[in-house]
LODO-369710 format. One record per residue (C-alpha): residue number from 1; residue in three letters; x, y, z. Coordinates in steps of 0.05 Angstrom, whole numbers. Last residue first. Layout:
NUM:Ala:X:Y:Z;
...
% end
This chain:
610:Unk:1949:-1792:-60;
609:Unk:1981:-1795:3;
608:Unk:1962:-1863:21;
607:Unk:2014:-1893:-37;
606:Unk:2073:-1862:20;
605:Unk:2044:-1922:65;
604:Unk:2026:-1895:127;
603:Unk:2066:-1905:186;
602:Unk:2109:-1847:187;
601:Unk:2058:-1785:182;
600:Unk:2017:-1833:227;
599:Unk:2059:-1831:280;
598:Unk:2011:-1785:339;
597:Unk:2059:-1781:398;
596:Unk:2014:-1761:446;
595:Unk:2059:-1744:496;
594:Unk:2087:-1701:433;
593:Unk:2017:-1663:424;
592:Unk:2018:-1650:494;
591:Unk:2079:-1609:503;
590:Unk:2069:-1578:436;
589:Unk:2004:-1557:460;
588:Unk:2033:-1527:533;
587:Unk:2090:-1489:491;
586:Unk:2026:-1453:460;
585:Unk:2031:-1410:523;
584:Unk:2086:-1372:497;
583:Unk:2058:-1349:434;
582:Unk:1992:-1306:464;
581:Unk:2009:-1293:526;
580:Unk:2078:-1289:535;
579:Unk:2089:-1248:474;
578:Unk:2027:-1201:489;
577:Unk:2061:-1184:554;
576:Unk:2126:-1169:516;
575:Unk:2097:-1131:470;
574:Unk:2056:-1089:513;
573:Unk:2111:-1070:554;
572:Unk:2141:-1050:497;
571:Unk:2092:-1017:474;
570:Unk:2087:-978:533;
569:Unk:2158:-956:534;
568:Unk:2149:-923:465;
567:Unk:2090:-890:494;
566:Unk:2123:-857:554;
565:Unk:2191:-831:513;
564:Unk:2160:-760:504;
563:Unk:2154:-757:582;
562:Unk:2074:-744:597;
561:Unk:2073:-817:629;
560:Unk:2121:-811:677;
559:Unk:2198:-816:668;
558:Unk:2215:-859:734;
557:Unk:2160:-909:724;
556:Unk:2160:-913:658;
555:Unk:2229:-932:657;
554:Unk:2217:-981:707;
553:Unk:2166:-1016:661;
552:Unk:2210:-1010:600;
551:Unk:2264:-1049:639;
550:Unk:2207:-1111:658;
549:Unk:2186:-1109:588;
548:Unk:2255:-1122:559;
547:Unk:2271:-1179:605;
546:Unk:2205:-1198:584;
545:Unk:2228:-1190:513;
544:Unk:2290:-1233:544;
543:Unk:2242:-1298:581;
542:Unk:2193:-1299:523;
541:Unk:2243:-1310:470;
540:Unk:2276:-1369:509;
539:Unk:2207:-1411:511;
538:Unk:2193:-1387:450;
537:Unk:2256:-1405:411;
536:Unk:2247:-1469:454;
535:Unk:2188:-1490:432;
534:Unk:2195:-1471:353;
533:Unk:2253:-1520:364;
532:Unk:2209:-1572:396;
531:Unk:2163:-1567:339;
530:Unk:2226:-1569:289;
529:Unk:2243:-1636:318;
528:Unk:2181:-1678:325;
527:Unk:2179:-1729:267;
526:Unk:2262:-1723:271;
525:Unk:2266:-1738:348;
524:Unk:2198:-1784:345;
523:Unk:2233:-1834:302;
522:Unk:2288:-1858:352;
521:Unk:2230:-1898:394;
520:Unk:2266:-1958:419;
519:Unk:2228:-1943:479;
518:Unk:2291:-1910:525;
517:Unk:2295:-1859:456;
516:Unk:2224:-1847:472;
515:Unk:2227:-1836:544;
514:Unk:2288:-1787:531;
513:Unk:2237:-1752:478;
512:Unk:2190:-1749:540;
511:Unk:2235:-1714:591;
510:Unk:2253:-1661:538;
509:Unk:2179:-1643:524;
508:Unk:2165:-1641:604;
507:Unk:2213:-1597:608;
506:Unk:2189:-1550:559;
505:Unk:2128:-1566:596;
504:Unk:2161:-1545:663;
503:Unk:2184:-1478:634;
502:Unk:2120:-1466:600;
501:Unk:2085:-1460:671;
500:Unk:2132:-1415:695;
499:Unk:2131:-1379:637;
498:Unk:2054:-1360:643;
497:Unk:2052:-1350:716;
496:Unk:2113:-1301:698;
495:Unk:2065:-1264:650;
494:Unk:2002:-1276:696;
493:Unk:2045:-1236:757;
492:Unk:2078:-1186:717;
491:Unk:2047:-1114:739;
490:Unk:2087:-1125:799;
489:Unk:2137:-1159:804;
488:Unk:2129:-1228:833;
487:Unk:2153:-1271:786;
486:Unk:2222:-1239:776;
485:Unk:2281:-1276:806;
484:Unk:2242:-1348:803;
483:Unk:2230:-1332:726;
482:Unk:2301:-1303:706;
481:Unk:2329:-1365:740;
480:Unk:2297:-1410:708;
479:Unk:2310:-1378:641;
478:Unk:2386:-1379:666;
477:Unk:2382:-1444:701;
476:Unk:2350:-1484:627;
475:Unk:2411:-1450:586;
474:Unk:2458:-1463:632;
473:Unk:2428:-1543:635;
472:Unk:2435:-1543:552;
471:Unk:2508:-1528:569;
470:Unk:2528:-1581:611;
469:Unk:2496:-1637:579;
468:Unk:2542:-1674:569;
467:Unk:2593:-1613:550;
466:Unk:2546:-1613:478;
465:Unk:2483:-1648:489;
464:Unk:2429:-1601:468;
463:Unk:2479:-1571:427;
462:Unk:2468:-1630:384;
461:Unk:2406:-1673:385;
460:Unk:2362:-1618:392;
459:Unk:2396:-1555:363;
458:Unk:2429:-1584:302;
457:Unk:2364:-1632:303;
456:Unk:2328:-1568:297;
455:Unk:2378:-1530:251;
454:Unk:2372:-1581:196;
453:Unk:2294:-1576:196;
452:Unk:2305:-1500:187;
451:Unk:2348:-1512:124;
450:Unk:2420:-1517:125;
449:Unk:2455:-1449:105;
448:Unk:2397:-1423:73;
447:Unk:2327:-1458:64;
446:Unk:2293:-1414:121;
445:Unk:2326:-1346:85;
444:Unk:2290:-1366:21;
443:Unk:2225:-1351:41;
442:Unk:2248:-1270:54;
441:Unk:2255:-1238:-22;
440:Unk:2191:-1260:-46;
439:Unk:2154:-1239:22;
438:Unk:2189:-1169:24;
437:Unk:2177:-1164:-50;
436:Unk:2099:-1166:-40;
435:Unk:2114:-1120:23;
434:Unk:2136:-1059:-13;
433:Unk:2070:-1041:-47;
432:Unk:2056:-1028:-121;
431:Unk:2076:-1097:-131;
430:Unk:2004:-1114:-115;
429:Unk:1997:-1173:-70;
428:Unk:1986:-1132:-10;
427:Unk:1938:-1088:-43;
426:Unk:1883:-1133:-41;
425:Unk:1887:-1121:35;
424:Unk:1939:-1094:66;
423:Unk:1934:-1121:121;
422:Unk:1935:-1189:97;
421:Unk:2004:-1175:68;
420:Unk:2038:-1163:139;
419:Unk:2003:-1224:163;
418:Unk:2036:-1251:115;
417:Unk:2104:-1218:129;
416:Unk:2096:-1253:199;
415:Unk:2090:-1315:168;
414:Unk:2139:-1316:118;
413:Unk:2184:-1283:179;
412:Unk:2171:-1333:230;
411:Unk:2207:-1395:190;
410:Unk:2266:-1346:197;
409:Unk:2268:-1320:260;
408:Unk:2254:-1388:287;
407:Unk:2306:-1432:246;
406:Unk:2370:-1387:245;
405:Unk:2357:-1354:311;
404:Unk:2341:-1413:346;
403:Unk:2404:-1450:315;
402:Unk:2446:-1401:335;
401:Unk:2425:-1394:406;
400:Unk:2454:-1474:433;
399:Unk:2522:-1442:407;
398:Unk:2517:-1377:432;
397:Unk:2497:-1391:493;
396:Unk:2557:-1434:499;
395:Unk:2606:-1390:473;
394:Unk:2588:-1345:531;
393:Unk:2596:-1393:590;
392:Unk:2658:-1411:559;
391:Unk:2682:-1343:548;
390:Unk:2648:-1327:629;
389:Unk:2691:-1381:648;
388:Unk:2759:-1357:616;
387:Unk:2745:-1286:645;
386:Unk:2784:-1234:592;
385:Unk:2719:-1233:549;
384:Unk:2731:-1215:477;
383:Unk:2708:-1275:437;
382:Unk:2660:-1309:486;
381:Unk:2640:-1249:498;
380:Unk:2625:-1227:431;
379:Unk:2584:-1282:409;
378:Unk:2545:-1277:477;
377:Unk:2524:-1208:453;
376:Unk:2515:-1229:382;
375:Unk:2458:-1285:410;
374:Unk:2428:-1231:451;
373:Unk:2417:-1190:387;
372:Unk:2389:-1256:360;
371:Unk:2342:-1265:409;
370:Unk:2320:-1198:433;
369:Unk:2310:-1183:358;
368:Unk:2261:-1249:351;
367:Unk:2227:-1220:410;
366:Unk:2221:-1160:373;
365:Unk:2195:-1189:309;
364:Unk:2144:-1229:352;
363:Unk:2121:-1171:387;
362:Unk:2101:-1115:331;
361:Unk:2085:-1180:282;
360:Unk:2032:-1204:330;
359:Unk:2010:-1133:352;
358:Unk:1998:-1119:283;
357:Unk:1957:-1176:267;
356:Unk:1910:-1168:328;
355:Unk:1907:-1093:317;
354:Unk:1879:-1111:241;
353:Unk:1826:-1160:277;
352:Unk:1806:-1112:327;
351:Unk:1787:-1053:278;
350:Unk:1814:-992:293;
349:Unk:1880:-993:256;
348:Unk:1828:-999:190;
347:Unk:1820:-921:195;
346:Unk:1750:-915:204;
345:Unk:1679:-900:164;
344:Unk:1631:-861:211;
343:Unk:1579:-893:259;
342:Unk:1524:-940:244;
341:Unk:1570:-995:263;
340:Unk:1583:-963:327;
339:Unk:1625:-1012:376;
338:Unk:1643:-1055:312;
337:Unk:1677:-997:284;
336:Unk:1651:-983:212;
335:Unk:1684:-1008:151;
334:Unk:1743:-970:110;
333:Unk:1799:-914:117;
332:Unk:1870:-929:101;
331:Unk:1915:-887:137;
330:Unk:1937:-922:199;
329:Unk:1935:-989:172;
328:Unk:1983:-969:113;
327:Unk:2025:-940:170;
326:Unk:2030:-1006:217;
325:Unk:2033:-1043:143;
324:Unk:2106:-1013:127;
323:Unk:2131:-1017:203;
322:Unk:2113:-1087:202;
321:Unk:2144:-1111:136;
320:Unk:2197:-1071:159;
319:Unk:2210:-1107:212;
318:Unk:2194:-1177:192;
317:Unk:2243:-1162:130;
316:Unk:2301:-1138:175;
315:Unk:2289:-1195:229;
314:Unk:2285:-1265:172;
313:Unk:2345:-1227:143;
312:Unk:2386:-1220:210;
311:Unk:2375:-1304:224;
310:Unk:2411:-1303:154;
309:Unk:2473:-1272:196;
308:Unk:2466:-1316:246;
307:Unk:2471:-1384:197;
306:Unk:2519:-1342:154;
305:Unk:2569:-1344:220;
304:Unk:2550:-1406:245;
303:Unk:2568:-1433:169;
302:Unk:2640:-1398:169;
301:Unk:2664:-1432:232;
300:Unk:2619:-1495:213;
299:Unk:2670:-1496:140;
298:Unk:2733:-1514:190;
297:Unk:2696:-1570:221;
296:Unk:2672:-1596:155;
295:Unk:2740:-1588:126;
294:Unk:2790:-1625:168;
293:Unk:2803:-1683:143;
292:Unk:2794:-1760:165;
291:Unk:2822:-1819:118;
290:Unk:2843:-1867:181;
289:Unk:2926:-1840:165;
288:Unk:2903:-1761:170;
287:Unk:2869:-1726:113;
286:Unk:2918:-1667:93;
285:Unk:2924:-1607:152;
284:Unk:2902:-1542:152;
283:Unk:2870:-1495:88;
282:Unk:2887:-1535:24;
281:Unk:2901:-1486:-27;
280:Unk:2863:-1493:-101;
279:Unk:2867:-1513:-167;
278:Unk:2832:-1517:-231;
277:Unk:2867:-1535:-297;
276:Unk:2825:-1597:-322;
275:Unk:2789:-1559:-363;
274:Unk:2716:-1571:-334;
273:Unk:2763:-1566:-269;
272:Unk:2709:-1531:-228;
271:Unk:2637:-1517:-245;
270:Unk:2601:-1465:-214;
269:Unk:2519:-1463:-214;
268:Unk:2505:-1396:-178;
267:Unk:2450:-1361:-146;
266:Unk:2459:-1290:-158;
265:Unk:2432:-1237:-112;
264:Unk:2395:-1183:-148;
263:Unk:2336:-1235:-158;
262:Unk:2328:-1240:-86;
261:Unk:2257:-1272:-94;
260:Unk:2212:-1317:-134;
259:Unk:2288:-1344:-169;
258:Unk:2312:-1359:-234;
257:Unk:2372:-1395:-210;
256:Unk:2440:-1372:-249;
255:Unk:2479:-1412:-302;
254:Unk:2548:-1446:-317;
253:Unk:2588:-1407:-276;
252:Unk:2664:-1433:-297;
251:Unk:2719:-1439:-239;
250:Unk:2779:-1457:-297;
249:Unk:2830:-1412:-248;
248:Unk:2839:-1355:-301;
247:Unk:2902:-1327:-297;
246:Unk:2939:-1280:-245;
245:Unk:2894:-1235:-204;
244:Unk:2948:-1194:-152;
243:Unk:2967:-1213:-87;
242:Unk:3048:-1203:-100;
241:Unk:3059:-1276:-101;
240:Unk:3005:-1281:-152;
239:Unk:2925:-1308:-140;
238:Unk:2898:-1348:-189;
237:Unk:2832:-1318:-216;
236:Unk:2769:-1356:-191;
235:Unk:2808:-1366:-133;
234:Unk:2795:-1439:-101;
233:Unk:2816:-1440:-27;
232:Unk:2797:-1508:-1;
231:Unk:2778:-1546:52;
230:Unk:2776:-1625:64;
229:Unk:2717:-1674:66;
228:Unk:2737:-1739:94;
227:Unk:2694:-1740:157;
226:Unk:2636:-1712:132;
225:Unk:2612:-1780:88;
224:Unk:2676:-1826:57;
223:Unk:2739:-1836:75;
222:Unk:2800:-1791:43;
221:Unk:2830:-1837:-14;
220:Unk:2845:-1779:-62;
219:Unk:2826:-1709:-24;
218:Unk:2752:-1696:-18;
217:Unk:2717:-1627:-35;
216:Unk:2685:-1572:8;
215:Unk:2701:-1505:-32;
214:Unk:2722:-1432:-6;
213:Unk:2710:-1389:-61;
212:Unk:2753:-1327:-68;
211:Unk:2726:-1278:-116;
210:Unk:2761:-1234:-157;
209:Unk:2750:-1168:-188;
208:Unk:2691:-1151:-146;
207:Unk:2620:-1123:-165;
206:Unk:2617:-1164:-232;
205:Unk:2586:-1235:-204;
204:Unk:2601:-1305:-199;
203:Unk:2581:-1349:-139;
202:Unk:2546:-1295:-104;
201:Unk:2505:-1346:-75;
200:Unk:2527:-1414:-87;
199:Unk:2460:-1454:-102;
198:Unk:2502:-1511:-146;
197:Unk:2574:-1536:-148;
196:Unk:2607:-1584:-198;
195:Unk:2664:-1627:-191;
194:Unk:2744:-1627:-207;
193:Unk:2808:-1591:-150;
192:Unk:2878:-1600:-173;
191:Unk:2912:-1585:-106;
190:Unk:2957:-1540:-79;
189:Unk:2979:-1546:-3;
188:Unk:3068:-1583:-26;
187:Unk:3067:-1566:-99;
186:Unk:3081:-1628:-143;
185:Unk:2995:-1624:-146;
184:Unk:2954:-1666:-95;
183:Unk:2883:-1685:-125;
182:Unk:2815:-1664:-94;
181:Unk:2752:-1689:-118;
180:Unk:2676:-1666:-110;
179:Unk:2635:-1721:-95;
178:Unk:2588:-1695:-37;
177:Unk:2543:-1743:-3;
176:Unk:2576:-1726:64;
175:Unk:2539:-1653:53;
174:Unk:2471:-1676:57;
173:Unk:2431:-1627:47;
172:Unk:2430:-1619:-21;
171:Unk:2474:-1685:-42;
170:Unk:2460:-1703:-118;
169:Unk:2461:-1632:-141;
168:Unk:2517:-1605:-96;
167:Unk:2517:-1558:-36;
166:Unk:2578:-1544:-4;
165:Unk:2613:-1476:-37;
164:Unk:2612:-1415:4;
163:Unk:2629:-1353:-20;
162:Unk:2682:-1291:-25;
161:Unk:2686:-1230:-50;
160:Unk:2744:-1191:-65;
159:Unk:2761:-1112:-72;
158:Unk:2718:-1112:-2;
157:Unk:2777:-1086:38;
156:Unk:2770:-1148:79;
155:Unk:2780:-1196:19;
154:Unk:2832:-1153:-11;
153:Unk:2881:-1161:56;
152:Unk:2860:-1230:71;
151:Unk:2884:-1276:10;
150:Unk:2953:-1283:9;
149:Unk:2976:-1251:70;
148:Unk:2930:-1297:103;
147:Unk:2946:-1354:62;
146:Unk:3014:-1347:86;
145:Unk:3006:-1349:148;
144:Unk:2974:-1410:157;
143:Unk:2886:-1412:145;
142:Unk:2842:-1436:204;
141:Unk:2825:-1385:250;
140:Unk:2840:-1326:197;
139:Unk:2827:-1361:138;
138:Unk:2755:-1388:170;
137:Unk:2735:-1317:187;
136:Unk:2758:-1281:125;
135:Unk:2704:-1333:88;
134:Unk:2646:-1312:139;
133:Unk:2656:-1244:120;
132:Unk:2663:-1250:48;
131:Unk:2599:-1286:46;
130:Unk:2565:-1225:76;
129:Unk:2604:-1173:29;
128:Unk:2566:-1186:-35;
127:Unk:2505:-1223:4;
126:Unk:2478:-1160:43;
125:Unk:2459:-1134:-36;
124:Unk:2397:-1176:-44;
123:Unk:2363:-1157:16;
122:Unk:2357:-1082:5;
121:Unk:2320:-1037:52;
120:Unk:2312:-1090:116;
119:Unk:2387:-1118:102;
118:Unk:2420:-1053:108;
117:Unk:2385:-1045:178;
116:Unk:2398:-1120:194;
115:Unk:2465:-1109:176;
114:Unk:2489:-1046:223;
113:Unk:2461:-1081:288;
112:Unk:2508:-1134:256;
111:Unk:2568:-1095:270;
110:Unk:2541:-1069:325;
109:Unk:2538:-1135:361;
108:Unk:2599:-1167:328;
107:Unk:2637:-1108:366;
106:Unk:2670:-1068:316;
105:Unk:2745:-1067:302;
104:Unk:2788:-1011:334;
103:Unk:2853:-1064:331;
102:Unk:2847:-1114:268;
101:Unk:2843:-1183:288;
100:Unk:2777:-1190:285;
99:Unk:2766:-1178:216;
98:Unk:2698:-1184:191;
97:Unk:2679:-1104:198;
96:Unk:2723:-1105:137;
95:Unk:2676:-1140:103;
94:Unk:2620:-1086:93;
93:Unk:2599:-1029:130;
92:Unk:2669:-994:122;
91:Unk:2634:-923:95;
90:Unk:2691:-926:44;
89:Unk:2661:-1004:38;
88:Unk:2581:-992:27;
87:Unk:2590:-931:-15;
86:Unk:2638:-973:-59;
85:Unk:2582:-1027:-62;
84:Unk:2520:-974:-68;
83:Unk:2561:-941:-131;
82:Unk:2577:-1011:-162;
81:Unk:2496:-1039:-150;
80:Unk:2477:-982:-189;
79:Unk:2516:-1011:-248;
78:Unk:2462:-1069:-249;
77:Unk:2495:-1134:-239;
76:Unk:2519:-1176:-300;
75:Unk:2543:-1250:-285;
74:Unk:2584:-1285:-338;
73:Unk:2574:-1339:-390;
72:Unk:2539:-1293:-447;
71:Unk:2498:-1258:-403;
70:Unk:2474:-1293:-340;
69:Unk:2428:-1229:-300;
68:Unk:2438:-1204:-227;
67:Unk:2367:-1163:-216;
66:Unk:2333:-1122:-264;
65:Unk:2268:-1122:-244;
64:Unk:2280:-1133:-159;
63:Unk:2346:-1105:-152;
62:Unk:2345:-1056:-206;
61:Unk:2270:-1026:-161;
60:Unk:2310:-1029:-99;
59:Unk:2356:-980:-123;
58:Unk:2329:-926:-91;
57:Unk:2323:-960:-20;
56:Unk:2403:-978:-21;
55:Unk:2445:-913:-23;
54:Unk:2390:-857:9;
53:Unk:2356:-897:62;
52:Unk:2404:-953:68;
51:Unk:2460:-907:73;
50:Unk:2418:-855:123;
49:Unk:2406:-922:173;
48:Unk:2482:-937:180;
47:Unk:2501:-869:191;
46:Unk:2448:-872:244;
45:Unk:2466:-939:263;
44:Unk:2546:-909:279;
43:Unk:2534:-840:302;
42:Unk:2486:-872:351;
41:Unk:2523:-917:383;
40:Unk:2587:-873:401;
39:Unk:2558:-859:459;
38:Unk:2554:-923:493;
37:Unk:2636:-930:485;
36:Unk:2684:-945:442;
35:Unk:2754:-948:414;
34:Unk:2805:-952:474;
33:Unk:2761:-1004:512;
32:Unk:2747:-1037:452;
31:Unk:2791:-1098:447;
30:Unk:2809:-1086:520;
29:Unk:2743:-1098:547;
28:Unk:2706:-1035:581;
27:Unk:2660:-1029:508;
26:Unk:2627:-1098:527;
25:Unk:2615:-1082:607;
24:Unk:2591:-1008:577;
23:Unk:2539:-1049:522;
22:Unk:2501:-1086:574;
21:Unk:2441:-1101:529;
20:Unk:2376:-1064:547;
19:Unk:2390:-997:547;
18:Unk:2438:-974:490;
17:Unk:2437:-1036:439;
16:Unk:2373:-1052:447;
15:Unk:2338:-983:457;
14:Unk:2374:-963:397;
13:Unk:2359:-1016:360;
12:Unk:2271:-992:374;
11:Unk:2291:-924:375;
10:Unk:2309:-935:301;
9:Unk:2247:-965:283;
8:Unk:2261:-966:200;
7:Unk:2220:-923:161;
6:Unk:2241:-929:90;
5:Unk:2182:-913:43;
4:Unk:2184:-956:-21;
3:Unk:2127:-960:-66;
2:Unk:2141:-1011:-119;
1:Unk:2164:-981:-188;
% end
């Protein structure tokens, strides 16, 4: 059984959610004015914090070496994973924190405060009510009334589940490739729905006693690519008037990934119509007259949801990763310092190389917090704001953040979680220790919900542009901003030097990929896409942990340094000093690597690679 020791940095959320993030101006607006306030933070996490402790951590070893297993056409989870699911919803951690609607509910920002501490004890298990979330979402902005009735109530109280169905096996990535069909039925929103499905996570499994999968496929005659894909509601049980499972809705699971990680989560291939007696609701309106539908638009308010929400996965396992080889570096004792070589063996936290690694993952993992907690702070705004500019502002940030949190916090985490490993030694790679699984469990999370690749040219040649241009130049004036504001406080004066001077080659970066699509040049936006994402993430990432840095400095200053708080501040000063230093002045390489504009991964002949 692996090791497992749940230490997760709860003064670390804490400080987030109660010092650093303007939780009061959130908790005044009417939708939680009445419900909330600062105080009730810590009742909430530390609730949160003692289920994943004692619910989740001690069945981590059925979720790794049992996992969710294909037996005889179904999917059989461990009956632990029943106990920690009702645990999950009494203690209304899972779906039900979804609906928006509902008066009292939480602030997306708590809410997923909540997930990435579930998340960092017990991967796997996030996905039975995660999907669910992001599918109550799209029926309650996008579904009529009578789906809602329909469908909402057991989704939310978690006696559903729900899913996501795009990929296929000839399309991946590309969606518009997609050939599942839709065929109108005598009854006016149901359709005969026929194709296959692969990858869907949770896509069959014995936690719930129905799950509600909500399926891209194209109506009869709808054009082809994106812009004829519709949405459906596909039951796998058909749903009666008075909301209860009615007969089997032909969606057959015809096998399960064997996977390096996540094995309690089940990937699913689903096959719908094999019987010809599938069907499912249409959420919105038919394809119009030119062949366009509705669907892909309707499916983004459920994919920027799971695209966040994996962005919490790439955290959780970072973090605890972190925490888990901070105390195996603490107690393991070999080599001599460096300053005495003749002098007595030493913990390995004293030797520079180990205390490089660890300050990498200790301030990348909590820049990558800043980011994505900011992210949910803008997300709620733009939700719950009663200032129509500050919602657009809001929605905004969140939209040109998502992809930043997706890609960066993810593509971080395997190598974060190596570094992780490397402390350890040998050991690392010994499933007696938690952070072999961590690294199984965490590669997927950059493949999910569009890969990483995906998410840079979402980010680049997307949200980059959206309100021409409009929004990409709040995000530049608030990072400028930040830096003219701040650069000479003291203490600070290389850090801001630092961002000032990544500023303008972030700049720079965006000024020469305009030069290039001037050229003819429309290559060097794909060839150089996920660079100039990693850019930005740090770019962005270095203004709020020095946001971070600059509070923790002023809290030092007013509690001493004998105040039981003083070292906790310190690192975090530390952190975000190291941040700039270290990560954010790589922006400068990128910046000249793409003036370069080195081809030859393009030009040469695909024979050259061997």
């Amino acid at each position: 059984m692996a090791i497992t020791n749940f230490l997760y940095d709860m003064r670390e959320v804490k400080f987030v959610l109660k010092e650093w993030l303007d939780m009061e101006k959130l908790f005044s607006l009417p939708a939680y004015r009445d419900y909330y306030g600062v105080d009730d933070v810590d009742p909430i996490v530390d609730t949160t914090f003692k289920i994943a402790r004692d619910i989740l951590g001690p069945i981590a070893k059925d979720t790794d070496q049992i996992g969710a297993r294909f037996i005889d056409g179904q999917v059989v989870t461990p009956d632990s994973f029943k106990k920690a699911m009702a645990t999950i919803n009494e203690a209304g951690l899972g779906a039900s924190n979804a609906d928006r609607e509902v008066e009292g509910h939480l602030p997306y920002t708590i809410y997923l405060a909540n997930l990435e501490i579930l998340a960092a004890d017990n991967l796997s298990i996030i996905a039975y009510w995660g999907l669910s979330s992001g599918a109550i979402s799209v029926i309650q902005q996008h579904g009529s009334e009578y789906l809602k009735q329909k469908f909402l109530p057991k989704l939310i109280s978690g006696e559903w589940g729900g899913t996501m169905n795009l990929t296929e096996a000839g399309a991946g990535s590309d969606v518009g490739a997609n050939v599942t069909k839709a065929f109108p039925t005598e009854t006016p929103g149901v359709y005969k729905i026929k194709g296959n499905k692969i990858f869907i996570t949770t896509g069959d499994n014995d936690t719930v006693e129905n799950i509600v999968h909500m399926v891209l496929a194209r109506v009869e005659g709808a054009r082809d690519g994106v812009a004829g894909l519709s949405l459906f509601i596909v039951p796998k049980y058909w749903v009666e008037d008075d909301g209860s499972p009615g007969n089997f809705n032909d969606v057959i699971c015809t096998g399960v990934e064997e996977k390096m990680g996540v094995h309690g989560q089940p990937t699913c291939s689903l096959s719908y119509g094999e019987n010809n007696e599938c069907y499912g609701y249409l959420i919105g309106d038919p394809p119009d007259e030119k062949g366009r539908a509705q669907g892909i638009a309707q499916m983004f308010t459920m994919m920027n949801e799971e695209r966040l929400i994996t962005s919490f996965q790439g955290l959780s396992s970072s973090s605890e990763a972190f925490l888990q080889a901070r105390d195996y570096a603490k107690q393991r004792i070999q080599g001599t310092k460096t300053t005495d070589p003749k002098g007595p063996k030493v913990r390995i936290i004293e030797h520079e190389d180990i205390r490089r690694m660890l300050m990498v993952q200790k301030a990348t993992t909590e820049a990558m917090r800043a980011l994505i907690m900011k992210t949910c702070y803008y997300l709620d705004l733009a939700h719950d704001s009663e200032d129509p500019e500050e919602r657009r502002f809001a929605e905004g940030m969140f939209q040109i953040s998502n992809p930043m949190c997706k890609a960066y916090a993810t593509d971080q985490a395997w190598l974060l979680i190596r570094d992780a490993i490397q402390t350890f030694g040998g050991y690392g790679v010994c499933t007696e220790y938690e952070v072999e699984s961590l690294a199984r469990d965490v590669k997927v999370s950059s493949i999910w919900e569009g890969t990483n690749y995906v998410q840079s040219l979402d980010l680049i040649g997307r949200k980059f542009t959206m309100e021409k241009g409009q929004v990409y130049k709040n995000w530049i004036t608030d990072i400028s901003t930040f830096i003219e504001n701040n650069k000479n406080k003291a203490g600070f004066e290389k850090e801001f030097e630092i961002m000032s001077e990544a500023l303008a080659d972030f700049q720079g970066i965006m000024q020469q990929l305009q030069k290039y699509g001037q050229e003819g040049k429309n290559q060097m936006l794909p060839l150089f896409a996920t660079r100039m994402l990693d850019a930005a993430s740090q770019l962005y990432c270095g203004r709020l942990i020095l946001d971070q840095g600059l509070l923790a400095a002023g809290k030092l200053q007013e509690l001493g340094d004998y105040h039981y708080d003083a070292k906790f501040y310190r690192g975090k000063v530390a952190s975000a000093s190291f941040y700039v230093k270290n990560v954010v002045s790589q922006i400068g390489f990128v910046r000249k690597v793409f003036e370069i504009g080195d081809t030859s991964a393009i030009d040469m002949d695909e024979e050259c690679f061997g």
